[in-house]
C-alpha positions as CSV (number, residue, x, y, z in Angstrom):
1,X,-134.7,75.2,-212.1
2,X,-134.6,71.3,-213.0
3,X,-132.7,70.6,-210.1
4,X,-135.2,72.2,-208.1
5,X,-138.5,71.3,-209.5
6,X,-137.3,67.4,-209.4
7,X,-136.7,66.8,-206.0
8,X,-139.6,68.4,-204.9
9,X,-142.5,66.4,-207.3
10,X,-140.5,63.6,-205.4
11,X,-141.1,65.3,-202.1
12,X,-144.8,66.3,-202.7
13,X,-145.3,62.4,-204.3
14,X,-143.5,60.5,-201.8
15,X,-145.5,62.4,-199.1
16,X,-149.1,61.5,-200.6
17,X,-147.5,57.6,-200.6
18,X,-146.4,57.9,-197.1
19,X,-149.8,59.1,-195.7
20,X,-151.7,56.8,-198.2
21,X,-149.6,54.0,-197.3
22,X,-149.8,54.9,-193.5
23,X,-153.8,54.9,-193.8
24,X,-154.1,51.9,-195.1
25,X,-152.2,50.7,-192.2
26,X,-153.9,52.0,-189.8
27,X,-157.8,50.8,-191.3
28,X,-156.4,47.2,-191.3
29,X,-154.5,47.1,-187.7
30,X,-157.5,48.9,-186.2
31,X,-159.6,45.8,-188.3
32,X,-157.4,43.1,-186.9
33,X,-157.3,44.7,-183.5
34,X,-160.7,44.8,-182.7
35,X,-161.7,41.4,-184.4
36,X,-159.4,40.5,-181.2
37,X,-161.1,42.2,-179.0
38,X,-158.8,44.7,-178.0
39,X,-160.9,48.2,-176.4
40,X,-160.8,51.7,-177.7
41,X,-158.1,53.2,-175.8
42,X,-155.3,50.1,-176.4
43,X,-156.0,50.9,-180.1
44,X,-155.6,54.8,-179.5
45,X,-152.2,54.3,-177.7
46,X,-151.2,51.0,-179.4
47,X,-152.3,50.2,-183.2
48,X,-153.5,53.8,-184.0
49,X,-150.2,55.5,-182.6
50,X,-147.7,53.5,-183.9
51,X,-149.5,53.3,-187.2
52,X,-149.8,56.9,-187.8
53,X,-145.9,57.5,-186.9
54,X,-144.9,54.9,-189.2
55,X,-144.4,58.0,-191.4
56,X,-142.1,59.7,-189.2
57,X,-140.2,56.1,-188.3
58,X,-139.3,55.4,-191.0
59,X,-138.2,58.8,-192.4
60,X,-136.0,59.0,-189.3
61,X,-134.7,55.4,-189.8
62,X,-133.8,55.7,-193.4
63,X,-132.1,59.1,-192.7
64,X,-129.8,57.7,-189.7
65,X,-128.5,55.0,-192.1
66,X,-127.9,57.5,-194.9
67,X,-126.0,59.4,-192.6
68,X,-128.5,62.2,-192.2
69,X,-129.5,61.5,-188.8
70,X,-129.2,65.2,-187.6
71,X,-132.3,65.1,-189.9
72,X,-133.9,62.2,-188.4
73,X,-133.8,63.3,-184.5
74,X,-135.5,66.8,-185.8
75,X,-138.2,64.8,-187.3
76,X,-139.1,62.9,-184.0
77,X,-138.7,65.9,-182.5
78,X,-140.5,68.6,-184.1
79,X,-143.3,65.9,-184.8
80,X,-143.8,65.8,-181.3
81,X,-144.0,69.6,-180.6
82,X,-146.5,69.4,-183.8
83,X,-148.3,66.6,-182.5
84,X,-149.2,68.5,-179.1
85,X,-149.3,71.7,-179.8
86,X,-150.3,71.8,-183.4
87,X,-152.7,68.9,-183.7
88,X,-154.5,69.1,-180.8
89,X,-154.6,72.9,-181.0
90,X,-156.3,72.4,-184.5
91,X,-158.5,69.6,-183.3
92,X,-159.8,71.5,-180.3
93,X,-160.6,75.0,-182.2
94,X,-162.6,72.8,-185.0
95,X,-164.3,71.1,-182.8
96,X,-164.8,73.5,-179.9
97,X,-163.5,70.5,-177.3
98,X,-161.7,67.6,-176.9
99,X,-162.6,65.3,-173.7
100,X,-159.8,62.9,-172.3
101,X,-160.8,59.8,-170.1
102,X,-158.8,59.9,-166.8
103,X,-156.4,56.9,-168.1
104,X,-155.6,58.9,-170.9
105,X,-154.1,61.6,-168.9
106,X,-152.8,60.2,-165.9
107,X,-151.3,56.8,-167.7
108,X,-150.9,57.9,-171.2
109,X,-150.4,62.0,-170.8
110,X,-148.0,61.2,-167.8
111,X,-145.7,58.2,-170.0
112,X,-145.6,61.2,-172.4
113,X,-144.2,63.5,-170.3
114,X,-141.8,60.6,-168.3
115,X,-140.9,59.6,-172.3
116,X,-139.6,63.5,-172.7
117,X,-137.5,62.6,-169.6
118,X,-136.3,59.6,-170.5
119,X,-135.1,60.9,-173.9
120,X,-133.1,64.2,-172.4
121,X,-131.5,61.7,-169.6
122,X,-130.3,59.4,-172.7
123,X,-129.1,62.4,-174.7
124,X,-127.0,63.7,-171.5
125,X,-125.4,60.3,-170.7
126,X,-124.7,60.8,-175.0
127,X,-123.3,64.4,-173.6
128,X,-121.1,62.8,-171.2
129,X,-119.7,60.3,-173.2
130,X,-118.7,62.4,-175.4
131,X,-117.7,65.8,-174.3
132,X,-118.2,68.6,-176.8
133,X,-116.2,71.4,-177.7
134,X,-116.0,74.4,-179.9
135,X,-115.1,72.9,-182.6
136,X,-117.5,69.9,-182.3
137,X,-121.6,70.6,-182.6
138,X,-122.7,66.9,-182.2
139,X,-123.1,64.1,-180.2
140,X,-124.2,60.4,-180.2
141,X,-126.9,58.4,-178.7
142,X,-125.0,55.5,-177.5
143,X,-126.3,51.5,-177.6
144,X,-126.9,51.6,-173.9
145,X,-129.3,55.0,-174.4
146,X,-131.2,53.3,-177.1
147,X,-131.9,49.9,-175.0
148,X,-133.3,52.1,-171.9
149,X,-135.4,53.7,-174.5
150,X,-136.7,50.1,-176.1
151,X,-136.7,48.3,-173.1
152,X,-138.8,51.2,-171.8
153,X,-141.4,50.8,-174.5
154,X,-141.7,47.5,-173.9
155,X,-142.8,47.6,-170.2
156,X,-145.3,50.1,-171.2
157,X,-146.7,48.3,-173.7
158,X,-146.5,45.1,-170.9
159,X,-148.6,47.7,-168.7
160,X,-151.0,47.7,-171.9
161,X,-151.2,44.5,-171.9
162,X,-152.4,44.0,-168.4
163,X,-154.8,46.7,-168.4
164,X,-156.6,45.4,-171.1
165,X,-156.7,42.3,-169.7
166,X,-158.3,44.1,-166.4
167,X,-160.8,46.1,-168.2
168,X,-162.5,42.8,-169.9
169,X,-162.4,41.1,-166.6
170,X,-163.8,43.9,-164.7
171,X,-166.3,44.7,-167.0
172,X,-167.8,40.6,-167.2
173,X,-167.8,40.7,-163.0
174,X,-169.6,43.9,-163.1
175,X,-172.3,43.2,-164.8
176,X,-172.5,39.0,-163.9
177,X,-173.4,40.9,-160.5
178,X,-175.4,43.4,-161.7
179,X,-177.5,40.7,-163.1
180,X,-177.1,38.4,-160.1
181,X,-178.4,41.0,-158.0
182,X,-181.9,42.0,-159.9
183,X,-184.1,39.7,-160.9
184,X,-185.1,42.2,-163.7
185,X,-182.4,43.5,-165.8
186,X,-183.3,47.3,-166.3
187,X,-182.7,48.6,-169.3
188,X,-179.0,50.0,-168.4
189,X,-178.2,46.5,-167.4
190,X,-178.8,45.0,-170.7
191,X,-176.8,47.9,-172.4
192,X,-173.8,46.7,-170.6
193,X,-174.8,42.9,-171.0
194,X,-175.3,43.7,-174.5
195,X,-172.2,45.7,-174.8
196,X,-170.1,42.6,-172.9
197,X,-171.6,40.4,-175.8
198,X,-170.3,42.5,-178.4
199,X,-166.9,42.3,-177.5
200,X,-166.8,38.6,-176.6
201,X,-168.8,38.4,-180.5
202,X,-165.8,40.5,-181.7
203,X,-162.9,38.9,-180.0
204,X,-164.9,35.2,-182.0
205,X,-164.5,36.9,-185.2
206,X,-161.8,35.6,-187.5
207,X,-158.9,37.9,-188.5
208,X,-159.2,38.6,-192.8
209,X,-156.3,37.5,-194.8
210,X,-156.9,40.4,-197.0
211,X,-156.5,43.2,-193.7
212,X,-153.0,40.8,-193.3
213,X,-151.8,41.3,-196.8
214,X,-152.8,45.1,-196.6
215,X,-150.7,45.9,-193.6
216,X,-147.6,44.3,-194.9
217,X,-148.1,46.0,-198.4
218,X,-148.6,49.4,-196.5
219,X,-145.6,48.5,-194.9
220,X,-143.7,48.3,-197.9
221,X,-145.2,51.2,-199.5
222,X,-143.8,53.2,-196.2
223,X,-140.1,51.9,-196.9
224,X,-140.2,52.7,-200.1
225,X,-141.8,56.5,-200.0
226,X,-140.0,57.3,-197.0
227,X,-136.8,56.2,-198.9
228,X,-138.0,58.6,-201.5
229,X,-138.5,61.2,-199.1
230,X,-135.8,61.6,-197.1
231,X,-133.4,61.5,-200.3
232,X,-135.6,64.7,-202.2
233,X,-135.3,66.4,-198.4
234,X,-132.0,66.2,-198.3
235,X,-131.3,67.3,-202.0
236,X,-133.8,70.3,-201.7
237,X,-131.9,71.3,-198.1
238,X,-128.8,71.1,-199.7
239,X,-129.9,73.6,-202.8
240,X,-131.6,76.2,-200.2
241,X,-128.9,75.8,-197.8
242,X,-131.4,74.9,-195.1
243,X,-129.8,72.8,-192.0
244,X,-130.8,69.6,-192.1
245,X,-132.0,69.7,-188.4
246,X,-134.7,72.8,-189.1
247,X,-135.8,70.9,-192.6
248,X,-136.5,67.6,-189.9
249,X,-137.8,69.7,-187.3
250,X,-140.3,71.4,-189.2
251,X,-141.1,70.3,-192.9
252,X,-140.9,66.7,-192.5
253,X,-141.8,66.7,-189.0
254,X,-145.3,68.2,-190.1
255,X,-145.9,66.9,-193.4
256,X,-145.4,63.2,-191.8
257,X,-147.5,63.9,-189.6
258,X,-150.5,64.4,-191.4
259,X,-151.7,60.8,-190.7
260,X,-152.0,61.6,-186.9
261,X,-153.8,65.1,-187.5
262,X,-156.5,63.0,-190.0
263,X,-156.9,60.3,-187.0
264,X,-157.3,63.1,-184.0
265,X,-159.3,65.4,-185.6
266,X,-161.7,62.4,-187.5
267,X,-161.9,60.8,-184.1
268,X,-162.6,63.8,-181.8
269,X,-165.5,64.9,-184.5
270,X,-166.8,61.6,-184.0
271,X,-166.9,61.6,-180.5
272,X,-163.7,59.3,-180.1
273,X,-162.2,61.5,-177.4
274,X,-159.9,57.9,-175.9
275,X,-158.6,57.5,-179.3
276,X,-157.9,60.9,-180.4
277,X,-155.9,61.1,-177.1
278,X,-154.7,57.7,-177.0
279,X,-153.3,59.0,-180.7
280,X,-151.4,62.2,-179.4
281,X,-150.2,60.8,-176.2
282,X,-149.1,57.2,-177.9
283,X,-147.5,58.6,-181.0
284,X,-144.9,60.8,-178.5
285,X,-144.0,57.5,-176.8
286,X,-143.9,55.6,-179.7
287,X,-141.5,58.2,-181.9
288,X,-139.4,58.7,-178.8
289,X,-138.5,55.3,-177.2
290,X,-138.4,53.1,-180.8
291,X,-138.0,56.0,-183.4
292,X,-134.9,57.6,-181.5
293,X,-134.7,54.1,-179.5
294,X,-134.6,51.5,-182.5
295,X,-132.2,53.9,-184.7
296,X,-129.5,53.6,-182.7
297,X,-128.8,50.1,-183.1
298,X,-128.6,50.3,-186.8
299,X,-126.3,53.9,-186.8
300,X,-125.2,56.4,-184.6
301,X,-127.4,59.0,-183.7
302,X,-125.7,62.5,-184.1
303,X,-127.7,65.1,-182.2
304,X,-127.2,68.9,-181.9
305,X,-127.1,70.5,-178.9
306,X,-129.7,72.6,-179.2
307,X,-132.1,69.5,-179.3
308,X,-131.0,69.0,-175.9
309,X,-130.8,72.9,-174.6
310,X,-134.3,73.6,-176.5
311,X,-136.0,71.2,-178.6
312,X,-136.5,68.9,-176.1
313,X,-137.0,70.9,-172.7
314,X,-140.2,72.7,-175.1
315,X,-141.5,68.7,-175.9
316,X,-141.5,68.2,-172.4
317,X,-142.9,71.6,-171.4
318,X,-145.9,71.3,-174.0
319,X,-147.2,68.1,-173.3
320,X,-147.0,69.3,-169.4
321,X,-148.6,72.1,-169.7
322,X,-151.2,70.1,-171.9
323,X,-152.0,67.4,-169.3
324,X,-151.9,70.0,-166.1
325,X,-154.5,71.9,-168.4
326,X,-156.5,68.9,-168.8
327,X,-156.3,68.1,-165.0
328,X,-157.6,71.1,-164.1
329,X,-160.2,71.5,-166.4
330,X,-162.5,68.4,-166.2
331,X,-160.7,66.4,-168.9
332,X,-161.3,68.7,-171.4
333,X,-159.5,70.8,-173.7
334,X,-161.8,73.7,-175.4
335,X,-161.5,76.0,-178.1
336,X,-159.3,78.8,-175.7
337,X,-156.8,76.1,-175.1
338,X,-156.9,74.9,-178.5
339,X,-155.6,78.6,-179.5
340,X,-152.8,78.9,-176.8
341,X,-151.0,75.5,-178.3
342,X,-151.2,76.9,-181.1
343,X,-149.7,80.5,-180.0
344,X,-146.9,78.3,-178.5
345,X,-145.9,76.3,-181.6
346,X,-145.6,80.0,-183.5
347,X,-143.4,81.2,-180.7
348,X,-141.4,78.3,-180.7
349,X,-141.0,78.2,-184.4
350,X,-140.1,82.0,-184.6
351,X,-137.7,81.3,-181.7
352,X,-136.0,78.3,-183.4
353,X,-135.7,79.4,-186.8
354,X,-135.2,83.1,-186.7
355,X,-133.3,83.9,-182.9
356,X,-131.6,79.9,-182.2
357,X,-130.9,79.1,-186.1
């Protein structure tokens, strides 16, 4: 009973760190990022993304290099699926609907999907190279899959970039003619002029020490509870007998993902529709192409088959079926849809664990 009870306080505790530690994160990056002016829906895909899969980084990270990374591909994984399907299934039955900004979906939703693509083309090239056979159940990512997938991030976030860059610039012509035009600014004019003002104001202010010092503490704590973490999964998978790639796929794939389901369904609530999106949409991209990407250079990545044959053909599926849903439905995603994502996950899970194994 000791050996039990042991290794999950460590699991329960160095869960509550993780999500603690990632929250912190995320309030300070979000701080610095808008005292630099940057909009909305660059924080959603960017700063609030990354932040909130810190959790499931650097759980996969610190399994690869302890050899568990079977464990560590589940987790990226199956906190994808969860992400899509679960979280925004929960987010749009509590709140009734989620509404997506057109960027969100045809930028954002559709890197998502060409992410999923990315990852199952890297994973066959792993195939290739080397060829499996009855006696062998894995494979691994090789260096070359890994840089496509960094290098791949970092053009997106290059695309970012630019489009941030765009929206300020558009926004100041807009309304310098808007005001050029009338001699009498109506009262929608000096919304936007006033709006404009606000974010030159907040690009002026100064970025606090203390948000600096936060972020690189939460950091830490994230290292050091995901250490924590991993170790007390892998003892309690061990005891039970549980493969290491379900306990990835589905208990630490969901319980480190609780930072992303606080963000979406806090944000939608609010009203945030870009960032609970930009959250969903940037966290696949960002758990794929550095998670998966960025753990290959410091181990191999062993992956089961089935990731390739199932896990990953469902990601991909999911977030499709998600953004042609969206398309289709004026940007929004109601209460009915919310339930269907969530029908999906239970199917998959019941398919996975109790028919695949």
């Amino acid at each position: 009973m000791f050996e039990i009870i042991v290794p999950l306080l460590l699991l329960i505790f160095s869960l509550f760190i993780v999500i603690k530690a990632a929250d912190i994160f995320v309030d300070n990056i979000v701080e610095i990022g808008t005292a630099l002016g940057v909009s909305q829906i660059l924080l959603g895909v960017t700063a609030a993304a990354i932040g909130t899969s810190l959790p499931e980084f650097g759980s996969s990270l610190l399994a690869t290099i302890s050899h568990s990374s079977e464990m560590g591909v589940g987790i990226v994984l199956g906190s994808n699926i969860w992400n899509i399907a679960g979280i925004l299934g929960i987010t749009a039955t509590v709140t009734g609907v989620v509404k997506a900004d057109k960027r969100s979906i045809n930028r954002d939703g559709l890197v998502a999907v060409i992410t999923g693509l990315i990852l199952v083309g890297v994973m066959i090239l792993a195939f290739l190279a080397n060829p499996t056979n009855p006696t062998i159940s894995i494979f691994n990512i090789s260096i070359l899959g890994a840089t496509i997938m960094v290098v791949s991030y970092v053009y997106y976030f290059r695309i970012l970039l630019k489009n941030q860059k765009k929206d300020i610039k558009n926004f100041k012509n807009k309304t310098a003619k808007r005001v050029k035009e009338k001699k009498e600014i109506i009262e929608d004019d000096i919304k936007n002029h006033i709006e404009y003002k606000e974010i030159v104001e907040e690009k002026k202010k100064k970025v606090r020490l203390k948000s600096v010092l936060l972020v690189i503490i939460s950091i830490a704590g994230l290292a050091i509870a995901c250490d924590l973490l991993v170790s007390s999964a892998v003892d309690l998978s061990r005891i039970f007998g549980i493969p290491q790639t379900i306990m990835g796929l589905f208990t630490l794939a969901i319980g480190t993902s609780i930072p992303e389901l606080v963000v979406t369904l806090t944000s939608a609530m609010k009203g945030l529709h870009d960032l609970s999106m930009g959250t969903i949409f940037g966290s696949v991209t960002f758990n794929i192409l550095i998670a998966i990407g960025l753990m290959s250079f410091f181990a191999p990545i062993s992956v089961e088959p089935l990731s390739l044959y199932f896990d990953a053909p469902v990601m991909i599926a999911i977030a499709a079926i998600t953004l042609l849903i969206m398309k289709y439905n004026n940007m929004k995603f109601t209460r009915i849809h919310g339930i269907f994502l969530l029908s999906l996950y239970i199917v998959y899970v019941y398919i996975r664990i109790f028919i695949l194994g």
